[in-house]
VOGU-337488 format. One record per residue: residue in three letters; x, y, z of N, C-alpha, C in turn. Coordinates in steps of 0.02 Angstrom, whole numbers, padded with zeros to 5 digits, always signed. Layout:
<atoms>
AlaXYZXYZXYZ
...
</atoms>
This chain:
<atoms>
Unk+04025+04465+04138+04077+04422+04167+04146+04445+04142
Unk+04195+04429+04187+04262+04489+04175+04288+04399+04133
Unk+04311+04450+04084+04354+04396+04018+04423+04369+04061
Unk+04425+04294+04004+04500+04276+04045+04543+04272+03989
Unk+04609+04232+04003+04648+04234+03952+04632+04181+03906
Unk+04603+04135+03929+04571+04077+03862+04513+04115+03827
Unk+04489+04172+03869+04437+04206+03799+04490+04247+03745
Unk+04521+04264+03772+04569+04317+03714+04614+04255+03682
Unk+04635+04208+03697+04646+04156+03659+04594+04138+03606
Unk+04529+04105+03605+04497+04092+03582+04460+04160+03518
Unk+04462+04213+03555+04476+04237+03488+04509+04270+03429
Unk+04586+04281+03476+04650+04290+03420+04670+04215+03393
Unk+04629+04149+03412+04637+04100+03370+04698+04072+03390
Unk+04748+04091+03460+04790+04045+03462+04791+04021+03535
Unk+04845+04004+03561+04844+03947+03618+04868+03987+03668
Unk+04852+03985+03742+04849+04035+03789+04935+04059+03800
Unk+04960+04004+03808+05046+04018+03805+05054+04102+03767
Unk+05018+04061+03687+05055+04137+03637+05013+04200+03672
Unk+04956+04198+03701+04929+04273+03747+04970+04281+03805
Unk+05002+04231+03826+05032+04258+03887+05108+04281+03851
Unk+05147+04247+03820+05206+04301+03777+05176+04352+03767
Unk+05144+04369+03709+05116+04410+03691+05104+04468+03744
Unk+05069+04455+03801+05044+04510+03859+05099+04531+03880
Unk+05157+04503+03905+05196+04511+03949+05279+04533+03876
Unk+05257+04518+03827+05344+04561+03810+05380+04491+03797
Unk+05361+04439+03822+05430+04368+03824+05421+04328+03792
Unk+05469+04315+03765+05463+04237+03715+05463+04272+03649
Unk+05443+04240+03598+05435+04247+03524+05377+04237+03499
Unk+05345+04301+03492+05282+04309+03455+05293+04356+03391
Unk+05280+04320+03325+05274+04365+03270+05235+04413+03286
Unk+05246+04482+03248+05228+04545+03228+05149+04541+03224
Unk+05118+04500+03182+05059+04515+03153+05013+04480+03235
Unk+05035+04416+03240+05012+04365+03300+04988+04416+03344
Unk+05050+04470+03363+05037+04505+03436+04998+04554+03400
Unk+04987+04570+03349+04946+04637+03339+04865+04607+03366
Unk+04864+04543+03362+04812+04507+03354+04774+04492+03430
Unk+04823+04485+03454+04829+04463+03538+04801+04538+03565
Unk+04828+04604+03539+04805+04638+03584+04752+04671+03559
Unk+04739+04666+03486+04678+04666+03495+04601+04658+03506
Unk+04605+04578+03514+04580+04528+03552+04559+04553+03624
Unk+04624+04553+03670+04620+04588+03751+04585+04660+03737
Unk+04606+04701+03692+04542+04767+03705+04476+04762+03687
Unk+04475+04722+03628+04401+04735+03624+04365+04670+03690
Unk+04387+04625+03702+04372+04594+03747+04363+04635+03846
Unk+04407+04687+03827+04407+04717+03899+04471+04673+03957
Unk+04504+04635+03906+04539+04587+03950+04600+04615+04022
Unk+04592+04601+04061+04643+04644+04101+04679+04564+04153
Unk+04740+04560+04144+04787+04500+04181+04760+04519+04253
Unk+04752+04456+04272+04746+04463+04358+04810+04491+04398
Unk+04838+04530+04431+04894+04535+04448+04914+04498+04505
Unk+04860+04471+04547+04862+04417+04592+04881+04363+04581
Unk+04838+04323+04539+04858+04259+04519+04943+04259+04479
Unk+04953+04313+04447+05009+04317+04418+05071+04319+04449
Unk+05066+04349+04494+05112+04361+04570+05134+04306+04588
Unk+05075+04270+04608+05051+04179+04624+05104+04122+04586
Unk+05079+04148+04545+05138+04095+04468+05200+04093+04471
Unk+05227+04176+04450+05294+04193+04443+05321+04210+04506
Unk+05287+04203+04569+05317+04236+04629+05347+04289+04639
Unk+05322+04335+04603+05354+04391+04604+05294+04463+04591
Unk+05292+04526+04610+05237+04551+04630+05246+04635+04576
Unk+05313+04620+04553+05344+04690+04503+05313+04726+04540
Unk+05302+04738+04579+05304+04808+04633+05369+04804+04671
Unk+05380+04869+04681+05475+04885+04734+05431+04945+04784
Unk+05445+04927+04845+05432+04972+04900+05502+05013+04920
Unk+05464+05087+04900+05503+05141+04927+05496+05165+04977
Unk+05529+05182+05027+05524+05233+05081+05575+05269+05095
Unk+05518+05328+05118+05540+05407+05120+05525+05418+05183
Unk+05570+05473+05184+05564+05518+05270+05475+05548+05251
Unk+05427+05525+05300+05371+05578+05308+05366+05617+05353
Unk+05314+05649+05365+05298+05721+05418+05328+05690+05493
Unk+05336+05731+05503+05359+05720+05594+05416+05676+05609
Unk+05462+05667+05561+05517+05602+05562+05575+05649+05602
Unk+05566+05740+05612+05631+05790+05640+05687+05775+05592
Unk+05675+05732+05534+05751+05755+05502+05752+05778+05430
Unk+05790+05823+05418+05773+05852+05357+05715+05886+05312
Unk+05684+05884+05276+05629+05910+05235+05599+05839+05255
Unk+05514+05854+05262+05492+05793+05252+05472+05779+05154
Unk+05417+05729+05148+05407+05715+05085+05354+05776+05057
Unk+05323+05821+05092+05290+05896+05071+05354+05920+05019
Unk+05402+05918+05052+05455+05965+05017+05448+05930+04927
Unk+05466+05961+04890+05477+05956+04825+05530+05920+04807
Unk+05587+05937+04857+05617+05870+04831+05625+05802+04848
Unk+05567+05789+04883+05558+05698+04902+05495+05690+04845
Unk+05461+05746+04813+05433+05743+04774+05455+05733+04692
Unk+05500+05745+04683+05555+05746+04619+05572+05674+04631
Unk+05592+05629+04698+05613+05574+04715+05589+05519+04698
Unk+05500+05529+04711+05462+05505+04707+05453+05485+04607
Unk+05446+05536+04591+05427+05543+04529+05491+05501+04493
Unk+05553+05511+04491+05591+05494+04444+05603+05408+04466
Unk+05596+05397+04523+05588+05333+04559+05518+05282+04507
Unk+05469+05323+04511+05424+05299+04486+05418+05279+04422
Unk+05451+05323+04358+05469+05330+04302+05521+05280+04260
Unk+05578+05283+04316+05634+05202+04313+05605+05131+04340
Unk+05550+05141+04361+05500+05080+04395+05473+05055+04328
Unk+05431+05107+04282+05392+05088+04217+05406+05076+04190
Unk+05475+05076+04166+05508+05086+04110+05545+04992+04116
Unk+05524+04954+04191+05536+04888+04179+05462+04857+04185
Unk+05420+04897+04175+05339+04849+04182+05311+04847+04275
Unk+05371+04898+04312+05347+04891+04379+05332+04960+04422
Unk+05287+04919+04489+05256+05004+04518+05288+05020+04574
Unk+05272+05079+04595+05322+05108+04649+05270+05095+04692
Unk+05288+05065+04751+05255+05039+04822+05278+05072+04876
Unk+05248+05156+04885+05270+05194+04906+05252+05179+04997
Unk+05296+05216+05044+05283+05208+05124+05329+05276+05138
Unk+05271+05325+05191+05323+05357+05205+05305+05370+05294
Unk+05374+05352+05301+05395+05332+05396+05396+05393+05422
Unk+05381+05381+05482+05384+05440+05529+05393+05424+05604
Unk+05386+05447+05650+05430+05437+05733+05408+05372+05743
Unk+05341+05344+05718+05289+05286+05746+05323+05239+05703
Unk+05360+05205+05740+05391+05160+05688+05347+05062+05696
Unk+05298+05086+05723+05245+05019+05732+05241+05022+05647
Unk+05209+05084+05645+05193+05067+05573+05228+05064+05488
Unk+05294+05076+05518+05358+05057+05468+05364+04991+05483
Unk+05345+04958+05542+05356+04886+05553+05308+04833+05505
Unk+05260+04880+05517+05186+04852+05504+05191+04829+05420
Unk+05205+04893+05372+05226+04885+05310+05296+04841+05300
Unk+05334+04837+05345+05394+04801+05299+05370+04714+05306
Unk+05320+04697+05363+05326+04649+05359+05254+04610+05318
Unk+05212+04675+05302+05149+04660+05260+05154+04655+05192
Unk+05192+04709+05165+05155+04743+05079+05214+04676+05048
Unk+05175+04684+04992+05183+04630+04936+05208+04665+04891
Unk+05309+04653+04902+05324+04684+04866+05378+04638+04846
Unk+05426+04641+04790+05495+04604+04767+05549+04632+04831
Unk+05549+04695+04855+05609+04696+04878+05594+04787+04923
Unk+05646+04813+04945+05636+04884+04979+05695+04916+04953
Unk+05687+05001+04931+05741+05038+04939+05722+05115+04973
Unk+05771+05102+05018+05751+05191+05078+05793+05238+05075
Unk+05752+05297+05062+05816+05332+05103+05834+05356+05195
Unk+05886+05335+05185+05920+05317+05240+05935+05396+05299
Unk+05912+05396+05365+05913+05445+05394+05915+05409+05455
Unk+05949+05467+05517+05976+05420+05586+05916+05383+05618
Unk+05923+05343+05655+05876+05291+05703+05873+05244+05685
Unk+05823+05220+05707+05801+05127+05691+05779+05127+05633
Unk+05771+05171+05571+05737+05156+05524+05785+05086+05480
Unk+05842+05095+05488+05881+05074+05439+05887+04991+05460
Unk+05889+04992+05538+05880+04916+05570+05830+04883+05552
Unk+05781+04915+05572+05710+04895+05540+05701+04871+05464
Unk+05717+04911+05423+05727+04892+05344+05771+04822+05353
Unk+05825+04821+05363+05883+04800+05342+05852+04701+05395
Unk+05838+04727+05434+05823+04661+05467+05762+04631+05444
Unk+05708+04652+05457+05639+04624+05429+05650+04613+05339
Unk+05677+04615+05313+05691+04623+05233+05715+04558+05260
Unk+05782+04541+05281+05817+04484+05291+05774+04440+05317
Unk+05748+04439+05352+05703+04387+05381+05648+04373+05328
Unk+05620+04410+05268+05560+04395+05238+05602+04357+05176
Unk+05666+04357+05161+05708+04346+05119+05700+04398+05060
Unk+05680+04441+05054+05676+04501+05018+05734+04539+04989
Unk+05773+04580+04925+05815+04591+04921+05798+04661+04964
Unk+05852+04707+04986+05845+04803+04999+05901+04833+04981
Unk+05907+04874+04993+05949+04940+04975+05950+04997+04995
Unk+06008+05021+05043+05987+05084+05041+06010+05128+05040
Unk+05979+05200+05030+06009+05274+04997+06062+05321+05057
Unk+06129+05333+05074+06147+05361+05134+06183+05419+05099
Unk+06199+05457+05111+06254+05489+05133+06299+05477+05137
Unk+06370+05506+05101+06437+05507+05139+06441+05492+05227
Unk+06447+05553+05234+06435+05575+05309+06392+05514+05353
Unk+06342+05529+05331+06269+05459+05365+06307+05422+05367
Unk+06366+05367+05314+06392+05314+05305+06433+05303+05363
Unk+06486+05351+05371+06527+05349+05436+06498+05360+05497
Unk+06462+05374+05519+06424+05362+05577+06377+05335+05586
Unk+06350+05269+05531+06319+05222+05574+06359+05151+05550
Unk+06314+05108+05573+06363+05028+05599+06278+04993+05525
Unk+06323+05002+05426+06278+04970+05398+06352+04946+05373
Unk+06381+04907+05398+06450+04878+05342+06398+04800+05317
Unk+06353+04780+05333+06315+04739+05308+06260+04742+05253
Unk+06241+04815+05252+06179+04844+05201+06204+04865+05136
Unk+06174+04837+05086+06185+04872+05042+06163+04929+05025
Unk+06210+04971+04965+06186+05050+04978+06222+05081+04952
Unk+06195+05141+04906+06213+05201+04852+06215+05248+04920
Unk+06280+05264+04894+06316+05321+04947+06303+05385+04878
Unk+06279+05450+04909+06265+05506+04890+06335+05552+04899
Unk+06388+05541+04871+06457+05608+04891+06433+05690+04880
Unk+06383+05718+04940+06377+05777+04951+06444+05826+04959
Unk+06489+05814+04978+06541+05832+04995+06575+05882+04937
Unk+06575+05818+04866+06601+05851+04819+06535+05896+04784
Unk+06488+05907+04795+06445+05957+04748+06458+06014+04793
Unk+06451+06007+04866+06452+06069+04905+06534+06102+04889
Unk+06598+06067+04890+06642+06099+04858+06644+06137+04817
Unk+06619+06113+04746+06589+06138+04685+06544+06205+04697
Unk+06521+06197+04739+06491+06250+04743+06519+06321+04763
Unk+06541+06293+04826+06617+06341+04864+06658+06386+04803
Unk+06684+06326+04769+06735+06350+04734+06716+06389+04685
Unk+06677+06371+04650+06610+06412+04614+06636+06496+04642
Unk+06607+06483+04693+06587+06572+04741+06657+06592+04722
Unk+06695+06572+04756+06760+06586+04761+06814+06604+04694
Unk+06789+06569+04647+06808+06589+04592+06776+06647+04541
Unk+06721+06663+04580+06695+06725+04557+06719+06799+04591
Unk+06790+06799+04637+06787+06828+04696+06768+06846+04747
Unk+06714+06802+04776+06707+06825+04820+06732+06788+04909
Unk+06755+06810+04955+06776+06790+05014+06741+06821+05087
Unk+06681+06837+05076+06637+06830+05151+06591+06829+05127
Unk+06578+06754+05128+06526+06712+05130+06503+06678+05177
Unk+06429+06686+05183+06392+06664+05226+06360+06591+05220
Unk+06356+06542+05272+06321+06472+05286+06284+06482+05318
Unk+06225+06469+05264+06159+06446+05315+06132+06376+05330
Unk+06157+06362+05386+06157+06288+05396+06079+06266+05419
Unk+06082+06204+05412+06004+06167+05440+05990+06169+05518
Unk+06075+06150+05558+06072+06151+05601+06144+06150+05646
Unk+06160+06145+05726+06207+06125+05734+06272+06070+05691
Unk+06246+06023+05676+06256+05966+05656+06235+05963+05572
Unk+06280+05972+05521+06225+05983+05481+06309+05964+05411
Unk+06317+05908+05381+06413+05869+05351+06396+05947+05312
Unk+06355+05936+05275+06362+05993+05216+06375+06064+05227
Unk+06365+06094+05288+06412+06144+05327+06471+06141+05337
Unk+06498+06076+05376+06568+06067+05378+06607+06036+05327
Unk+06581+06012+05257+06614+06003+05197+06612+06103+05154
Unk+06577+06136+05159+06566+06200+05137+06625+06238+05174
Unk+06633+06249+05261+06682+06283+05274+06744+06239+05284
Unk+06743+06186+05271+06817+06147+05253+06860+06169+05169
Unk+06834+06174+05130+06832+06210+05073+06850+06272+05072
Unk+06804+06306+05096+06836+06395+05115+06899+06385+05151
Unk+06908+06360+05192+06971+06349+05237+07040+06322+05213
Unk+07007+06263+05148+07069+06246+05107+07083+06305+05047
Unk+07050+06350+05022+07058+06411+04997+07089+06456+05022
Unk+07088+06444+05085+07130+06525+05125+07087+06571+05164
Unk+07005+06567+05162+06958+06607+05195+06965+06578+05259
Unk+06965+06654+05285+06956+06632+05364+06898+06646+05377
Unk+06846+06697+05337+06766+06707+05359+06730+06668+05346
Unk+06708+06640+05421+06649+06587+05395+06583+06600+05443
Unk+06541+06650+05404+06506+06643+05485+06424+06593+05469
Unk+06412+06564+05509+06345+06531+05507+06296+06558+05551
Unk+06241+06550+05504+06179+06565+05546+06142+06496+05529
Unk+06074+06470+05558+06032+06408+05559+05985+06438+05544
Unk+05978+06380+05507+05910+06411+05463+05847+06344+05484
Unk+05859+06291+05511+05818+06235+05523+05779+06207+05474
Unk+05792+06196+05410+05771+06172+05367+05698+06205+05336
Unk+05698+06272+05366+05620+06308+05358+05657+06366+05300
Unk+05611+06392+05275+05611+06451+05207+05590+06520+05277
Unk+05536+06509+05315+05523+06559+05351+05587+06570+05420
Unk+05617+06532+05430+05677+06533+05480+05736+06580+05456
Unk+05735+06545+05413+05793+06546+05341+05772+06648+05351
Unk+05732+06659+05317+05718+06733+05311+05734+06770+05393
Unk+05702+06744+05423+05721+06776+05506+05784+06804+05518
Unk+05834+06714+05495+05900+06731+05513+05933+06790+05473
Unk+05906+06790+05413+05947+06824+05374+05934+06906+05374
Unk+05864+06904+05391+05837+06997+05391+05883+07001+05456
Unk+05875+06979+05495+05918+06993+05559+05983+07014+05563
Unk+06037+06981+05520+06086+06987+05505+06113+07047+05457
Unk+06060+07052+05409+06085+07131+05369+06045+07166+05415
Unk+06016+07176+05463+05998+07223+05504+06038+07253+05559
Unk+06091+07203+05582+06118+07189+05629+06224+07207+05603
Unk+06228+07198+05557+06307+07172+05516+06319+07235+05493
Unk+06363+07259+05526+06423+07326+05476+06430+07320+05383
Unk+06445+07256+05389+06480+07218+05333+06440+07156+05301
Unk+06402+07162+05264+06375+07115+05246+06419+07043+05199
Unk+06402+06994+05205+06418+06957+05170+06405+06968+05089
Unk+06446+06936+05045+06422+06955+04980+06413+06909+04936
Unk+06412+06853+04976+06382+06777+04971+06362+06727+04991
Unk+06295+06700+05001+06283+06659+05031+06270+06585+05014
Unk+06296+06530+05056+06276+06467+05017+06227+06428+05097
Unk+06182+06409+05066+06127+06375+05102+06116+06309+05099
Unk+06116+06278+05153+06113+06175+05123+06060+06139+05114
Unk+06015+06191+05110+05954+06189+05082+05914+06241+05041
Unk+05876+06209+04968+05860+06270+04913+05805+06316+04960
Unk+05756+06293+05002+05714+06295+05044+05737+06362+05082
Unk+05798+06362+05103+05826+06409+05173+05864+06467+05120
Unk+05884+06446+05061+05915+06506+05012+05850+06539+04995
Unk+05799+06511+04975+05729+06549+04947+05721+06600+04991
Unk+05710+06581+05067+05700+06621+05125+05758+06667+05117
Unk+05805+06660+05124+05866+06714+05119+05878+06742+05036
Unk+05860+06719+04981+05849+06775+04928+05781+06828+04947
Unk+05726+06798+04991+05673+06831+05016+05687+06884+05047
Unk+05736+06878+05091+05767+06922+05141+05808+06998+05117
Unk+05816+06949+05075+05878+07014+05056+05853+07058+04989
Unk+05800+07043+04959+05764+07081+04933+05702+07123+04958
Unk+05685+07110+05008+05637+07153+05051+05681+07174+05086
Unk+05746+07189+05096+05782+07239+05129+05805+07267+05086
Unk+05793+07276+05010+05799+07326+04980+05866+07326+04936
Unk+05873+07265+04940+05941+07250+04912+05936+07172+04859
Unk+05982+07165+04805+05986+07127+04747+06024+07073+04739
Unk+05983+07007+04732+06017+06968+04706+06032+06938+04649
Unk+06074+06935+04622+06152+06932+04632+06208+06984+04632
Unk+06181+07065+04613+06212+07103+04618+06251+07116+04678
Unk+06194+07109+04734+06226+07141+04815+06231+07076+04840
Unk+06208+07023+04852+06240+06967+04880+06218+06907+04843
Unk+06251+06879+04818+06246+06797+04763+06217+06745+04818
Unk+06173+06703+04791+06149+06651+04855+06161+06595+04803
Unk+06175+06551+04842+06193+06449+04814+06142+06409+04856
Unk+06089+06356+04824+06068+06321+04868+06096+06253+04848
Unk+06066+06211+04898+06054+06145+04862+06006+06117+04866
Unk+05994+06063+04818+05931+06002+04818+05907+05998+04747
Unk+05913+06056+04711+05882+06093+04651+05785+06058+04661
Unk+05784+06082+04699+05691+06060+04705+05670+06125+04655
Unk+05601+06090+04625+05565+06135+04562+05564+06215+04577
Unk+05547+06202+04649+05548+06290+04665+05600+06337+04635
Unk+05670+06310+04617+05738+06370+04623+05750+06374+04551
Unk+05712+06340+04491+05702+06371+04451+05642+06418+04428
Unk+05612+06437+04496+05537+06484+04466+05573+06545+04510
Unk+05610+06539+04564+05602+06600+04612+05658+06657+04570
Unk+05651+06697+04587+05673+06764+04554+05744+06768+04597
Unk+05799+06780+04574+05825+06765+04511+05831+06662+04505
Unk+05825+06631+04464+05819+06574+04449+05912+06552+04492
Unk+05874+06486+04554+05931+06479+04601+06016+06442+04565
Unk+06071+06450+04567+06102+06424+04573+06106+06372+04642
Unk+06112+06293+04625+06096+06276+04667+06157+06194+04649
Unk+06151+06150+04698+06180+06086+04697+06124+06023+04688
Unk+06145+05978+04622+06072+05941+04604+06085+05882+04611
Unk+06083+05826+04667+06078+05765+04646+06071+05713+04600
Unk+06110+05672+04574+06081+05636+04500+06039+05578+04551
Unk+05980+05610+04544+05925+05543+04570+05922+05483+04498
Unk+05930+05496+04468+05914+05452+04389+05971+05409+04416
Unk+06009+05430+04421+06078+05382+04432+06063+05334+04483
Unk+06032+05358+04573+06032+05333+04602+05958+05289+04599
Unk+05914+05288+04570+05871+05269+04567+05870+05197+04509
Unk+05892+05194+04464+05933+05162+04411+05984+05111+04442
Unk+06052+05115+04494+06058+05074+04512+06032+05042+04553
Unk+05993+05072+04617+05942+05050+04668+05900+04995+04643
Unk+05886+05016+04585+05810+04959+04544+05848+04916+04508
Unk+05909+04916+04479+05918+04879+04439+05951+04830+04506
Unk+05956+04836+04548+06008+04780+04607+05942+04725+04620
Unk+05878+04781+04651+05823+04758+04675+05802+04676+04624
Unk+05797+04719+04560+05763+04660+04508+05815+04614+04502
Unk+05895+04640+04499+05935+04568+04462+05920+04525+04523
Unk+05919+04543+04603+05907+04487+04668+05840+04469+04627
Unk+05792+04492+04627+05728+04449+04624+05740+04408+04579
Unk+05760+04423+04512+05743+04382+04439+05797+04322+04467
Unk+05857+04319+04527+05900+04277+04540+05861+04243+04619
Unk+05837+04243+04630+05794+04236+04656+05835+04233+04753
Unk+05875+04270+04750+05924+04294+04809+05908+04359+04834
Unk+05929+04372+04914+05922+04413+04953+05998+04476+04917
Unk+06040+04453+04881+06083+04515+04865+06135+04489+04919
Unk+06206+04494+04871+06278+04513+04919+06280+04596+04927
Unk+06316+04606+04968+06312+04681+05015+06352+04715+04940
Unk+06341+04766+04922+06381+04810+04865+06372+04878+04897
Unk+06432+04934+04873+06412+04995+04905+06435+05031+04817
Unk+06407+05077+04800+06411+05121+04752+06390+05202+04768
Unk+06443+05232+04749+06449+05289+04734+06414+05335+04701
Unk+06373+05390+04711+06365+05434+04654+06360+05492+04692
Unk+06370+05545+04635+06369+05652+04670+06318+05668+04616
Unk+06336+05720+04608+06292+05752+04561+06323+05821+04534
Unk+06275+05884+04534+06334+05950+04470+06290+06014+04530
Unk+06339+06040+04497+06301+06135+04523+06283+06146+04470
Unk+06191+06162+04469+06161+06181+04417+06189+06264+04422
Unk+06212+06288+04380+06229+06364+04364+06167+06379+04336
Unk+06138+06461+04381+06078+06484+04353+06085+06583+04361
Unk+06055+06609+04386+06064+06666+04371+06073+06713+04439
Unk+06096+06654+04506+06076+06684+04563+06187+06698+04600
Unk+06219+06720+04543+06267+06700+04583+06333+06757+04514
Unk+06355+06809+04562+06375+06873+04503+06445+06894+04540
Unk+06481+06903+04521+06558+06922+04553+06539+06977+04602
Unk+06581+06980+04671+06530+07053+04699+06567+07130+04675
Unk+06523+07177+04687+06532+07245+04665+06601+07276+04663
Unk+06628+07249+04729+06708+07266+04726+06776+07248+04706
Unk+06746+07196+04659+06779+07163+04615+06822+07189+04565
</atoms>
C-alpha cells in the first residue's frame, strides 16, 4: 500500500503540518526535525500526491512552454539545437523554483495548439512568438482560462504585429547583428557577404543597415533558407561563379554559416584565412565545427528568468498579469572563425 503523509508523520513522531513544511521548503522546521522528516519519507517510500496537491494549493508548479515544431515554415524547427539549448535552460530555471517544464510544440495544425492551451494543467504559458495565429491563440485562450502568459518576440516581430496587449521579452537582434558587422569591419574587412534565411529575413536588413552606416556599399546576399545543405549550394556556387570573392561572410543562421564554412573548404580554400564566416544562434554545433564559429548568442538565461519569474509572481498573486514589455540582446561569442583578410 503506497504510504501517506500521516505514515511519515507517525513515524518522524510529529504532526502532519511539520511533514508538509518540512516536504515542501515552508514554514519553520528545525534542522534536526527535517533531517527526521526525510528520513521517515525514504525509508517509507513516501512520494506527495501531485494531484491532490495541485487540488489544495491550486496551483500545478508546472509552466507550459511552446516552441515552433516541425512543419510550422518558420525558422529552425525544435530538431535544431537551438530550440534545444531553449528547452534545456528553460527547464533548469523551472527547477531551480521546485517547477516542471510543460513542454508543446505547435505546428500548421493549430486544432492541436488549441487543444493544449485549453487542456494541460498548467500555472500559466510562455511562447516563442512567430507570425500567425499562434500568438492570438496563446494570448486569448490564456485570458479566458484566467491563466497568467508571456511572450518571447523579436524586435522586428514586435513592430509588425498588433500584441500592444501581450506581455513580452523583446529579443534586440538588431544590436548583436551590429556587433557583429562591426566586428568584421573592424578587422578590415569590406566585401562581405549575407547569407540570409530568406527574402524577408530583420537580421539581414539590420546587418546591411550597419555596413551602410559604415560606408560599405558591397552588400551582396545570397539565401540560404534556413538549411546547412542550401547554405553550401549557395555558397559553392558563388566561389565558382565570382571574379572576386568575398572575404567575409555573416550568416543569420549558425546552421547556413556551417554549410558555407563547408563550402568554402571543399573548394579548397580556408577559414578564416581566405574568408572569415559570423553566424548566429551560437547552437552547440559552432563550437565543435572546424574552425570553432564566431557567432551571435542570445542570453536565454536572461530571457527565461524573467519569463518565469512574471509567470510565478501572477500565480503566487493569484492574477492574470498587467501587460509589461522587457528588453534583452545578448554578445558575439568571439571564436576562431573570423581573421583580418590577406590584404590587409
Amino acid at each position: 500500500m503506497r504510504a501517506t503523509i500521516r505514515d511519515v508523520a507517525k513515524a518522524a513522531g510529529v504532526s502532519v503540518s511539520t511533514v508538509s513544511y518540512a516536504l515542501s521548503r515552508k514554514g519553520t522546521v528545525v534542522k534536526e526535525t527535517h533531517k527526521r522528516v526525510l528520513a521517515a519519507a525514504e525509508k517509507l517510500g513516501y512520494v506527495p500526491d501531485a494531484k491532490a496537491r495541485s487540488l489544495v494549493h491550486n496551483r500545478t508548479n508546472s509552466i507550459g512552454l511552446i516552441l515552433p515544431g516541425s512543419n510550422t515554415g518558420y525558422d529552425e524547427d525544435v530538431y535544431d539545437p537551438f530550440y534545444a539549448g531553449v528547452i534545456s535552460v528553460f527547464a533548469d530555471e523551472l527547477a531551480k523554483i521546485g517547477n516542471w517544464c510543460n513542454l508543446c510544440l505547435f505546428s500548421e495544425n493549430d486544432s492541436a495548439l488549441r487543444e493544449y492551451l485549453t487542456d494541460a494543467a498548467v500555472d500559466g504559458f510562455i511562447w516563442y512568438a512567430v507570425p500567425g495565429k499562434v500568438n492570438e491563440l496563446v494570448n486569448t485562450i490564456s485570458v479566458r482560462r484566467g491563466l497568467p502568459r508571456i511572450g518571447v518576440f523579436s524586435l522586428a516581430a514586435e513592430s509588425g504585429m498588433d500584441i500592444a496587449d501581450v506581455p513580452r521579452v523583446i529579443i534586440n537582434e538588431g544590436k548583436m547583428v551590429a556587433e557583429a558587422a562591426e566586428h568584421l569591419i573592424s578587422q578590415g574587412h569590406t566585401r562581405i557577404l549575407c547569407i540570409s534565411s530568406r527574402e524577408w529575413d530583420p537580421r539581414t536588413d539590420d546587418f546591411l543597415h550597419t555596413l551602410k552606416a559604415n560606408g560599405l556599399q558591397y552588400s551582396q546576399v545570397i539565401y540560404g533558407e534556413y538549411s546547412e545543405a542550401r547554405a553550401y549550394e549557395k555558397m559553392t556556387e558563388l566561389i565558382k561563379s565570382s571574379e572576386a570573392l568575398p572575404t567575409a561572410v555573416f550568416a543569420t543562421s549558425d546552421y547556413m554559416a556551417i554549410g558555407a564554412v563547408r563550402a568554402i573548404r571543399d573548394a579548397g580554400l580556408s577559414v578564416p584565412n581566405d574568408i572569415s564566416v559570423v553566424g548566429y544562434d551560437d547552437i552547440i554545433l559552432s563550437r565543435s565545427v572546424t574552425p570553432p564559429l564566431t557567432t551571435c548568442r542570445h542570453d536565454t538565461g536572461a530571457i527565461a528568468k524573467a519569463t518565469i519569474e512574471y509567470i510565478a509572481k501572477c500565480r503566487d498573486n493569484r492574477e492574470t498579469g498587467e501587460v509589461i514589455r522587457t528588453e534583452v540582446s545578448g554578445k558575439l561569442i568571439l571564436r576562431d572563425s573570423v581573421a583580418p583578410p590577406k590584404s590587409k
